[in-house]
N, C-alpha and C positions, 0 to 999 in steps of 0.2 A: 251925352252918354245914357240917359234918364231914358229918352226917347228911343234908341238905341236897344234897348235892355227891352223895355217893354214890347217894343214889335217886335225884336227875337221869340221875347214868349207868346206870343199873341201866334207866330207863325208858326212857332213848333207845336202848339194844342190844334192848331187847325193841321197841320199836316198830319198830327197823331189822329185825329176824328179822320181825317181821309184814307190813314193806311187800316185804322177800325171798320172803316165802312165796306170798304174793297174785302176785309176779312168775313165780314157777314154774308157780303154779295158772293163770296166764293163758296163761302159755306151754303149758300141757297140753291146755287147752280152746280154745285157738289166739282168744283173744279180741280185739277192736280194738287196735288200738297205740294207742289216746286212754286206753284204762283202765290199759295196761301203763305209758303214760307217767308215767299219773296217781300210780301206786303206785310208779316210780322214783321219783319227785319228792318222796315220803315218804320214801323209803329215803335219798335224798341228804339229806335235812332231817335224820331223827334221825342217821347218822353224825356230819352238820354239830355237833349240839349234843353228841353224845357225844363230838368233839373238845373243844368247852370244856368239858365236865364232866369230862372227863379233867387238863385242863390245871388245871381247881380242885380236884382230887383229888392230883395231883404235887403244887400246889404247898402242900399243906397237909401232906404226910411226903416228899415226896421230894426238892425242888428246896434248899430250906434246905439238905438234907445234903451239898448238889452245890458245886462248884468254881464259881463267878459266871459265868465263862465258859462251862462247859459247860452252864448249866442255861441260860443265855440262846439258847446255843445248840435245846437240845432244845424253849422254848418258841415261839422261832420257828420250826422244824419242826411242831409241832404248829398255831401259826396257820395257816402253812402250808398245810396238809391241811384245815383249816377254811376258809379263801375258797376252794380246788377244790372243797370240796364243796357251799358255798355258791351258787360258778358253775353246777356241773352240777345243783343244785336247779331255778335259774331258767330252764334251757335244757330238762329235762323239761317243768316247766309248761306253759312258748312253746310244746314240742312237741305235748302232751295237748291245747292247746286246738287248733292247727292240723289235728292229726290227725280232731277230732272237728268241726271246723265249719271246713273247709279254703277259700279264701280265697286270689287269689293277693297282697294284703296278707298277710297271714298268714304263708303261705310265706314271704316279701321280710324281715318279722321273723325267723321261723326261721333265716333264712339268715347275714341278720345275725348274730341268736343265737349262733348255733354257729362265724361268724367271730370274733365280736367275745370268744365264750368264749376259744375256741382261742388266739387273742393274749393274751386278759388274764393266761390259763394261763400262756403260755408268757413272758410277762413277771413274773409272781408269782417262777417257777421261778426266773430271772435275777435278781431282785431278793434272793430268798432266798441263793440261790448267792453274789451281794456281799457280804451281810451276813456266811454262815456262813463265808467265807473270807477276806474282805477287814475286817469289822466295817462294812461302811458301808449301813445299812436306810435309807438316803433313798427310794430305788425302792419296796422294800417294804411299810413303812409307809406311804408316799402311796397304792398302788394299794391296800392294805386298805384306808383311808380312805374312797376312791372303791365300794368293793365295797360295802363296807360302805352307804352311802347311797344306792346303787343297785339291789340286788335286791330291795327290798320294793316302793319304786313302782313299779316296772319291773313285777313280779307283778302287783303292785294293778291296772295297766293292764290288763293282761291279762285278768283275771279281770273285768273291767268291761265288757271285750270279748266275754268268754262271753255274761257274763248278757244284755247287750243283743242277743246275735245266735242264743241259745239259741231263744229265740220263733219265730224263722225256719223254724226244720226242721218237716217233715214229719211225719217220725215222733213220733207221741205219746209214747210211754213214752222215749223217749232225749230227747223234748223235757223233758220233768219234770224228767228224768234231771239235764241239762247245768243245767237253771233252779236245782236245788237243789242242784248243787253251788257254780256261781257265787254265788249268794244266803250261802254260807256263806262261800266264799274271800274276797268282797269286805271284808265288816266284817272277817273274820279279819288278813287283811294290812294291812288299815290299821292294827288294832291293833298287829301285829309291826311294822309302821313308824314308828308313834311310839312304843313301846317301846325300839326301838332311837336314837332321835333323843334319847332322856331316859334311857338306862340310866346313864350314868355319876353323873346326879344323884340315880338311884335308889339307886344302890351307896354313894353318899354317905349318905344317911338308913339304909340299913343295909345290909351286903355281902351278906345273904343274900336279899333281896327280888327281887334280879335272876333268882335263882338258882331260887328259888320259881315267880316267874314262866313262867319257861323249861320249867319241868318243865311247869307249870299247861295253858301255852298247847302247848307238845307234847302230852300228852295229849288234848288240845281234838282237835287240828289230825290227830292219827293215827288217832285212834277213830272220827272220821267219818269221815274216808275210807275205812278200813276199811269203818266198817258201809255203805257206800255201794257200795263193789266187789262185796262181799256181797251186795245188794239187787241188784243188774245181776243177779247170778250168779242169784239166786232168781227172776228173772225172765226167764231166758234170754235177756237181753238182750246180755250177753259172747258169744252164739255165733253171732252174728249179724255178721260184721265186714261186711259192706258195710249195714247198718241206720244206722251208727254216722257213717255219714259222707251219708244219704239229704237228700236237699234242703238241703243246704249254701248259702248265701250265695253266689254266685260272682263279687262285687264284691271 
């Protein structure tokens, strides 16, 4: 499991330096904000899990060594950091797809998006704040709960929204483009959402299959995007920002 935990983290920091890198590179070649979104969206993803693979890494040499208190402390700080990062995962996405097949439903999601983050934020923070100071995670726990069972269908929608509305555009190659990204995100998120719906019965059959998996489907989930930003890039489709957005839906 040691072993396990460790190469989850070791993959999610290199996945997060590869979705930072692709964010630089697009910023250099001033590429659409649908791709820059797309490659936040990665970067929040792998920090997200190299927060729990960090938290299975303490708690296999360091948390034992700790004071019960202080380690509880420092584990809900690290959840912590893991639903923000989880929130700004799904607030990229909502953004990548509005950016690229913009909508004023679209928008109206975004908008929401980025209120309803900004709150949940700023309630996590408060929740957290109870617990680290007062001992009381009622707050906290209940909105991980909620987080938790929310940003994968929430994605899944979205990405169902791609694929259906990718057919629309205009442009040939950004229509491929959007087609085989969504065709990938769809079954991808459904899996991460029943994954997540069954992990605790999976950690019961054995503690490291969750942990496997996590690596498994992050690799899935980073390498195509990657090679997919890459394929924009080889096709000068990145330099193109008003292509990215040609014959949009405008329902």
């Amino acid at each position: 499991m040691a072993l396990v935990a460790i190469l989850g983290l070791v993959l999610a920091v290199v996945g997060a330096l590869s979705a930072l890198a692709l964010l630089v590179h697009g910023w250099l070649t001033r590429s659409p904000r649908a791709v820059g979104h797309v490659s936040l969206s990665v970067l929040c993803y792998n920090l997200w899990l190299a927060a729990w693979f960090l938290f299975e890494c303490l708690r296999l040499w360091v948390l034992t060594q700790m004071e019960p208190v202080t380690a509880l402390r420092l584990v809900a700080f690290l959840l912590l950091n893991a639903s923000l990062l989880s929130i700004g995962w799904l607030y990229a996405w909502i953004a990548a797809t509005d950016e690229a097949l913009p909508s004023r439903p679209g928008r109206i999601a975004r908008r929401l998006a980025l209120v309803g983050g900004l709150g949940t934020a700023a309630l996590l923070v408060v929740g957290w704040s109870a617990y680290h100071f007062n001992s009381d995670g009622v707050l906290f726990i209940l909105l991980r709960r909620v987080i938790g069972l929310t940003v994968y269908p929430v994605a899944l929608v979205v990405a169902i929204q791609m694929q259906r509305k990718a057919p629309l555009m205009q442009h040939a190659e950004w229509r491929r483009a959007l087609g085989m990204l969504a065709r990938f995100y769809v079954p991808l998120f459904a899996v991460l959402f029943v994954f997540a719906l069954f992990r605790d019965r999976l950690g019961a059959i054995s503690p490291i299959l969750p942990l496997a998996l996590d690596a498994t489907l992050d690799i899935v989930y980073t390498t195509f995007t990657v090679l997919w930003v890459v394929r924009l890039d080889a096709h000068a489709l990145v330099r193109d920002p008003h292509d990215a957005r040609t014959a949009a839906p405008s329902a």
